[in-house]
C-alpha positions as CSV (number, residue, x, y, z in Angstrom):
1,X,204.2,-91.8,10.2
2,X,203.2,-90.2,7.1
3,X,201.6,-92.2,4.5
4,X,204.8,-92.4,2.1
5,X,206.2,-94.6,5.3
6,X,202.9,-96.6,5.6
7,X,203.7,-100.4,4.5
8,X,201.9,-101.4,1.0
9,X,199.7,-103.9,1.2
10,X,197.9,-104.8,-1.9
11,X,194.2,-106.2,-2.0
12,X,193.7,-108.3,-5.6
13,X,189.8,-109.4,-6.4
14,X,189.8,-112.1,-9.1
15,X,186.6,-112.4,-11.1
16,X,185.6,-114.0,-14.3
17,X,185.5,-110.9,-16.7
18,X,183.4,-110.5,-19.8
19,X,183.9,-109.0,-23.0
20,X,183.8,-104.8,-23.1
21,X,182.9,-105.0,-26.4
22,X,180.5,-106.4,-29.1
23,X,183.8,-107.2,-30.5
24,X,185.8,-108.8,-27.8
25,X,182.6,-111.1,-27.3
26,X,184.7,-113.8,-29.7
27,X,188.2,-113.7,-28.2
28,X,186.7,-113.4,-24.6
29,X,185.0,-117.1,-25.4
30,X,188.2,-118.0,-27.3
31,X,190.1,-117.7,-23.8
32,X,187.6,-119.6,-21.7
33,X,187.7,-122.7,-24.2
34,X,191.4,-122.1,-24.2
35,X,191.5,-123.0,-20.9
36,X,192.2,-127.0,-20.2
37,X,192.1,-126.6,-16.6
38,X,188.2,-126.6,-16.6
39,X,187.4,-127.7,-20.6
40,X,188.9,-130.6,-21.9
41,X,188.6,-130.1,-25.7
42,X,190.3,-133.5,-27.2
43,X,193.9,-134.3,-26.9
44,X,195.8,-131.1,-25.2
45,X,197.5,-130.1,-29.2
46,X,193.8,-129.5,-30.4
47,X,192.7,-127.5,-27.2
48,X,193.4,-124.1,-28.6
49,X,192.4,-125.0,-32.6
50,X,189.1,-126.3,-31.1
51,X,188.5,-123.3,-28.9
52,X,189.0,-121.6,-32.3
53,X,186.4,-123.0,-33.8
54,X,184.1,-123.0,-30.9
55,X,184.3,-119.7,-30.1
56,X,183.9,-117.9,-33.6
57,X,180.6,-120.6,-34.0
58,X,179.3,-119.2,-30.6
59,X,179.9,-115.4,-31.4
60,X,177.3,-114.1,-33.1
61,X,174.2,-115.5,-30.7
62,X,176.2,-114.5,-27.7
63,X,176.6,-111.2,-29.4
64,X,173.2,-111.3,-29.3
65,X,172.4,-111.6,-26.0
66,X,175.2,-108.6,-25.2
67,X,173.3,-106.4,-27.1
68,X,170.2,-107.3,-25.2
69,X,171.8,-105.6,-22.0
70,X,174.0,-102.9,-23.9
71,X,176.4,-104.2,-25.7
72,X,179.0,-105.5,-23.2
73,X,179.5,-107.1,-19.9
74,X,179.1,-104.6,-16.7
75,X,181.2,-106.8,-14.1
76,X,184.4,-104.8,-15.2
77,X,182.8,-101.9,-14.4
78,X,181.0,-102.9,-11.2
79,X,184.2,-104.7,-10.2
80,X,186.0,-101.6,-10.1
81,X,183.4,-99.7,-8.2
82,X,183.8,-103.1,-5.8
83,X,186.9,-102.2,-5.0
84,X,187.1,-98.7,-4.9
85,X,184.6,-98.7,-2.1
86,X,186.7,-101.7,-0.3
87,X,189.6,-99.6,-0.5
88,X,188.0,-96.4,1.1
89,X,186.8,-98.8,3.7
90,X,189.9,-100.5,4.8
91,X,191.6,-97.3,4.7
92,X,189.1,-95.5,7.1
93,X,189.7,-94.8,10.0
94,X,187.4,-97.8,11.6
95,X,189.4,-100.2,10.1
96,X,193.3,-98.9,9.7
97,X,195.5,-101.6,11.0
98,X,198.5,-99.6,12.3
99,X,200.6,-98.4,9.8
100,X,199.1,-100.5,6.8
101,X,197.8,-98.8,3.3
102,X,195.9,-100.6,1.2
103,X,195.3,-100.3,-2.9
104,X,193.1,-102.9,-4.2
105,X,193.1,-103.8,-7.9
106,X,191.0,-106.0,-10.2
107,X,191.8,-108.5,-12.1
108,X,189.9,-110.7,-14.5
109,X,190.5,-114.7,-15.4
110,X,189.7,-114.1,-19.3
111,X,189.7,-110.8,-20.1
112,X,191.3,-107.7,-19.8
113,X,192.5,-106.3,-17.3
114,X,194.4,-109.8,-17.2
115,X,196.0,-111.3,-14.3
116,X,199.4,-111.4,-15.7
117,X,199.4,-107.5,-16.5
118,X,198.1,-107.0,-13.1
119,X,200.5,-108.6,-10.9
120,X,203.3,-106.5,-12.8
121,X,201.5,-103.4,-12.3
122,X,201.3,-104.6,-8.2
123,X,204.6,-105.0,-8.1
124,X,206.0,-102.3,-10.0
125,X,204.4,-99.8,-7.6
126,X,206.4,-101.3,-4.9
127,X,204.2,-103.8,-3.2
128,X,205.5,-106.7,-1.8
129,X,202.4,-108.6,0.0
130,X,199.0,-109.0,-1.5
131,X,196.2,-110.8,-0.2
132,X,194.2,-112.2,-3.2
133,X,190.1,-112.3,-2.8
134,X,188.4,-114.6,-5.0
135,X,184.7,-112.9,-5.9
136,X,183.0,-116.0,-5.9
137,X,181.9,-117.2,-2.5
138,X,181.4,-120.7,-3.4
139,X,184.8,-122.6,-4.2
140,X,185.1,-124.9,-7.3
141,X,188.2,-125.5,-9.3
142,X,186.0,-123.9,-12.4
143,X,186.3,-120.5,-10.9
144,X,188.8,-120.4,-8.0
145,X,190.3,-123.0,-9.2
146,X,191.4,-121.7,-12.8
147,X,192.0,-118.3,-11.2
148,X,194.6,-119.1,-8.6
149,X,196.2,-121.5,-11.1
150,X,196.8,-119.3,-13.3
151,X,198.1,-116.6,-10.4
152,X,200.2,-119.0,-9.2
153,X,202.3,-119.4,-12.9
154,X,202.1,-115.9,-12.8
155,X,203.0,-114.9,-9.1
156,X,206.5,-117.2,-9.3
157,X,208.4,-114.4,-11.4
158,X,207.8,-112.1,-8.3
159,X,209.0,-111.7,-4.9
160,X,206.1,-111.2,-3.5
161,X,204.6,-112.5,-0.3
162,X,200.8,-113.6,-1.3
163,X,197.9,-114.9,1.0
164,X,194.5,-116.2,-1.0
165,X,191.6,-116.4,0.5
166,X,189.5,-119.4,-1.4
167,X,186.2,-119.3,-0.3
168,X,183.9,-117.2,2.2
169,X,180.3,-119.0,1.6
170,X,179.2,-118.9,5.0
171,X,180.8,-115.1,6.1
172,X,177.9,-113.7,8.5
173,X,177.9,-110.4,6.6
174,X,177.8,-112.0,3.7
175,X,175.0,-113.9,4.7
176,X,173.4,-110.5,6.1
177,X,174.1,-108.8,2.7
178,X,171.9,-111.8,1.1
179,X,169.1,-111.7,3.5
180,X,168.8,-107.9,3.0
181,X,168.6,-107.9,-0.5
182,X,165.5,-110.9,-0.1
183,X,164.0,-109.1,2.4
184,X,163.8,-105.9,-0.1
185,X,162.5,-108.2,-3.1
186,X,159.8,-109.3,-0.8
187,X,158.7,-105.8,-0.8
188,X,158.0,-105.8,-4.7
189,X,155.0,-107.9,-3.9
190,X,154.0,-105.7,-1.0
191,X,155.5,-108.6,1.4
192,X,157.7,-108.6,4.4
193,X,159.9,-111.5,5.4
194,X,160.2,-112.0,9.4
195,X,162.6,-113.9,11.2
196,X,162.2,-117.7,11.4
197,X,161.3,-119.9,14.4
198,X,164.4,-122.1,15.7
199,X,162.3,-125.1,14.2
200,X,160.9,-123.9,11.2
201,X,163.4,-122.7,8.9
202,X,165.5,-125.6,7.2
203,X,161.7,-127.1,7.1
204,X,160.3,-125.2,4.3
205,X,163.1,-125.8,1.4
206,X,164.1,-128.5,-0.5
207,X,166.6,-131.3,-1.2
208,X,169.0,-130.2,-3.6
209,X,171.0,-132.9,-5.8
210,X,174.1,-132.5,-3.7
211,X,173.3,-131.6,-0.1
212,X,175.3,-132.6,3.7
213,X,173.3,-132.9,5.8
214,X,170.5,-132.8,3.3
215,X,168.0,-129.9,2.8
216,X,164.7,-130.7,3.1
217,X,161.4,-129.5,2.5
218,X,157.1,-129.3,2.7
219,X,154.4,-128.0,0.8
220,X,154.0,-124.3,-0.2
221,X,150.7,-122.6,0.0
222,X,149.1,-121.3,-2.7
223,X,149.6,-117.7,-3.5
224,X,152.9,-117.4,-1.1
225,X,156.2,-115.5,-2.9
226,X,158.3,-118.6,-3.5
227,X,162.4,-117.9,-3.5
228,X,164.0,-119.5,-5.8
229,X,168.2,-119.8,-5.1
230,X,169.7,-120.0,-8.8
231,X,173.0,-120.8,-8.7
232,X,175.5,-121.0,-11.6
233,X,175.8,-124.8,-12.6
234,X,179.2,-126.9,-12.7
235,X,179.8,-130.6,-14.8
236,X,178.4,-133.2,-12.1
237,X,182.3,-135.0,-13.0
238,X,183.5,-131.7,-10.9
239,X,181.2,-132.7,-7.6
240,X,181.9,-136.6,-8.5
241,X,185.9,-135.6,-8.1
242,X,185.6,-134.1,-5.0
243,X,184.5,-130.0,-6.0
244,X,182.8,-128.8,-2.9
245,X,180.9,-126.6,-4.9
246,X,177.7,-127.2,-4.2
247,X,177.9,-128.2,-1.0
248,X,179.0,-124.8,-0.2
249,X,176.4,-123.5,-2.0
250,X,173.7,-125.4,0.1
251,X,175.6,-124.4,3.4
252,X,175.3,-120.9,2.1
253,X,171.3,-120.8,2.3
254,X,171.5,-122.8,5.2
255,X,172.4,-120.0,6.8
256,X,170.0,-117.9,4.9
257,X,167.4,-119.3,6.0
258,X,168.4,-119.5,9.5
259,X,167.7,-115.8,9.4
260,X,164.7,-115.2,7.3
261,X,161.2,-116.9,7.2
262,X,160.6,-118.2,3.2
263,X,159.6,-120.7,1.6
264,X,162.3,-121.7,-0.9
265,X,163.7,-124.3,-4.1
266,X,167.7,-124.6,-5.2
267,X,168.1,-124.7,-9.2
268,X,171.1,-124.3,-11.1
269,X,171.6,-122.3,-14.3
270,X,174.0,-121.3,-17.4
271,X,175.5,-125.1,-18.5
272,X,176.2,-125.6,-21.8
273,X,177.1,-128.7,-23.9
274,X,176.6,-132.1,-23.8
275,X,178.0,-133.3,-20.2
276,X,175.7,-133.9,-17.2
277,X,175.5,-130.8,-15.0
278,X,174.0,-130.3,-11.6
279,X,170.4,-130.3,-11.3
280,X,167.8,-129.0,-11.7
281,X,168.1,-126.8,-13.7
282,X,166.1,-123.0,-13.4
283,X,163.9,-123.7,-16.5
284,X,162.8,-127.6,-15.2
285,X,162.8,-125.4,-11.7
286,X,160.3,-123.3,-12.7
287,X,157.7,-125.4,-14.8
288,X,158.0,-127.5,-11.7
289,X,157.2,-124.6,-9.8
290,X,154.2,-123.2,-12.1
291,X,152.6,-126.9,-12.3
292,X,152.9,-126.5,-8.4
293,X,150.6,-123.3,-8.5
294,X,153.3,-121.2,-7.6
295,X,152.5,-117.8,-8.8
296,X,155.1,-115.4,-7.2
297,X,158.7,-116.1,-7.4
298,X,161.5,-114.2,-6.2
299,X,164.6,-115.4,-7.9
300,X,168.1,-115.2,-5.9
301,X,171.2,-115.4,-7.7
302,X,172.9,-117.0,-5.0
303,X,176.3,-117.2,-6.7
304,X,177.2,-114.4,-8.4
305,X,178.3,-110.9,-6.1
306,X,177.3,-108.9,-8.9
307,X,175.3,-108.1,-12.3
308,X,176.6,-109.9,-15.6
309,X,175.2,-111.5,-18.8
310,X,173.6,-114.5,-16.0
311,X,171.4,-112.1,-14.2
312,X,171.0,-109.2,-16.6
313,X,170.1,-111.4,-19.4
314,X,169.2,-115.2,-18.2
315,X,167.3,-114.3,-15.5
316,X,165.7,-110.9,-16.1
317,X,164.9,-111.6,-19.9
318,X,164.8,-115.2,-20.4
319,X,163.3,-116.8,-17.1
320,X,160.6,-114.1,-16.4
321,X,159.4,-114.4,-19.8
322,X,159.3,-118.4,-19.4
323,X,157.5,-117.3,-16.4
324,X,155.2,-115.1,-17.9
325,X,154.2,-117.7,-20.3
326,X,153.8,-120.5,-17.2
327,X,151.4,-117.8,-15.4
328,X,153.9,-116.8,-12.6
329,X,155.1,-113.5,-12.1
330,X,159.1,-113.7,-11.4
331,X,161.1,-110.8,-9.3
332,X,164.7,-110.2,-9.0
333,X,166.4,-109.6,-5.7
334,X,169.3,-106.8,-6.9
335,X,172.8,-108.5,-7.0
336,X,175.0,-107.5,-4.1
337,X,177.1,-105.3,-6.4
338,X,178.3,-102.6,-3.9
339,X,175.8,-102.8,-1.3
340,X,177.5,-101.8,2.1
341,X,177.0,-104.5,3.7
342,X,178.3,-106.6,1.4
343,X,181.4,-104.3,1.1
344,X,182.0,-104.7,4.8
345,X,181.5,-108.1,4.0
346,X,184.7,-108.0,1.8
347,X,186.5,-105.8,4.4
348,X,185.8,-108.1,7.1
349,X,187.3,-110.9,5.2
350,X,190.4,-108.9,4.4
351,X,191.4,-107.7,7.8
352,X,190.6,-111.4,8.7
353,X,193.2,-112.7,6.1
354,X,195.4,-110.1,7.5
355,X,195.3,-111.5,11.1
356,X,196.0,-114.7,10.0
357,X,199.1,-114.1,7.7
358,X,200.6,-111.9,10.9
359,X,200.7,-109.2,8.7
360,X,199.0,-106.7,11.1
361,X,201.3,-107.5,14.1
């Protein structure tokens, strides 16, 4: 069968976005505020007006900060390169499911290239299933949520037969694509990590606020490379309402740890405004930690599958200089971005989906 006969099946990865521009920094925030599914901003008339004025009062610091890592966001970018290399590895020859071609294509929750302009381009070029891959491991209404909301509006003008996938926390090669990148920041203190003993590893980390079973802990010796898992933060109303969020994210370093000998603390990062958000939060986190004696900290963004304004700015510019100032030197494991493991990760998952839609029969 040649490959003008091979049946279309498109991959779509739904991320975040961020702006491309120093100018798109301002509508990029306007479009987050404008959305009520995760922001309640008064009664629903004022939701837009008040993202208005939210957005042009926030623009010029968080212009700030983009210019601090070159002027725009990377994760359209390395989103792209994400799923070029997933779409050269489902169409290999390891992992061609009989006469299936895949084309995957990004699309971003708040900026361009926007879901709705993506779903036309899909179909227009004649596919008719899709199996939509959220890039955030960890479900929660805020991310998932809002994306496949907004898919779904969208997807009901189109004929199309569509198959999400909403979480993948505990994947094996995703967990192997985590380990691996902590095994190699170990190395920037001139550390390896070894495998743990069957007893020892939940031992050595920490309760985190939301936790089942709970996570718990011991002492840390002195001088030891601490990890710290920072995870993007989420309103405590969200976990209170049933978000499984963060227990996802614990049962993700469960299985971590179950793998890799450290020593390790759960902190959350990136909340903004006046609500209660899950803590604690990476700057209490690491004056804790320096008051501790910890003086080498690896830092693991444990919720993000690649670089953005959260690693590239919060943690490699503000936290290590916080550090610095507390006396402990803090490291960066590198973001999964296109490792291959973690591509094969995102393969796995796909021919996975496939199986279980029937698709590949």
């Amino acid at each position: 069968m040649t490959s003008d006969n091979k049946i279309k099946t498109g991959i779509l990865l739904l991320n975040l976005g961020g702006p491309d521009s120093l100018r798109s920094v301002r509508p990029f925030l306007f479009n987050l505020f404008s959305d009520r599914d995760i922001i309640r901003l008064g009664p629903r008339f004022m939701q837009k007006p008040l993202a208005w004025l939210i957005s042009s009062l926030r623009a010029a610091k968080t212009e700030s900060l983009y210019k601090l890592i070159g002027g725009k966001s990377p994760i359209y970018d390395m989103t792209l390169a994400q799923a070029k290399a997933l779409e050269n590895e489902l169409n290999s020859a390891q992992f061609t499911i009989h006469d299936s071609q895949f084309t995957v294509y990004i699309a971003m929750r708040y900026w361009h290239p926007l879901i709705e302009d993506v779903i036309s381009e899909i179909y227009n070029a004649g596919i008719k299933r899709l199996i939509v891959l959220n890039l955030y491991p960890q479900y929660s209404v805020a991310t998932t949520g809002s994306s496949l909301s907004k898919l779904d509006k969208v997807i009901s003008k189109y004929p199309m037969e569509i198959f999400s996938i909403k979480s993948w926390y505990a994947h094996p090669l995703y967990i192997d694509a985590l380990v691996e990148k902590i095994r190699k920041g170990m190395e920037l203190y001139g550390r390896t990590a070894s495998s743990p003993s069957p007893q020892s590893s939940l031992s050595r980390g920490e309760e985190g606020l939301i936790s089942t079973p709970p996570l718990r802990g011991g002492d840390e010796g002195e001088g030891d490379i601490h990890v710290l898992f920072s995870a993007h933060s989420l309103p405590v109303k969200f976990i209170e309402e049933g978000d499984p969020y963060a227990e996802q994210i614990n049962w993700t370093i469960r299985e971590v740890v179950k793998k890799i000998d450290i020593q390790w603390s759960l902190s959350y990062q990136s909340k903004s405004g006046p609500v209660k958000w899950l803590e604690p939060s990476t700057e209490k986190k690491l004056e804790e930690l320096a008051v501790r004696g910890i003086k080498n900290l690896l830092v693991v963004p444990i919720s993000f599958v690649s670089d953005h304004i959260e690693t590239l700015y919060e943690i490699d510019i503000l936290y290590k200089n916080m550090a610095k100032t507390l006396g402990v030197r803090l490291e960066r494991t590198e973001s999964l971005n296109i490792s291959p493991l973690f591509i094969s990760a995102l393969c796995d998952i796909v021919i996975t989906g496939m199986k279980e839609t029937g698709w590949q029969e």
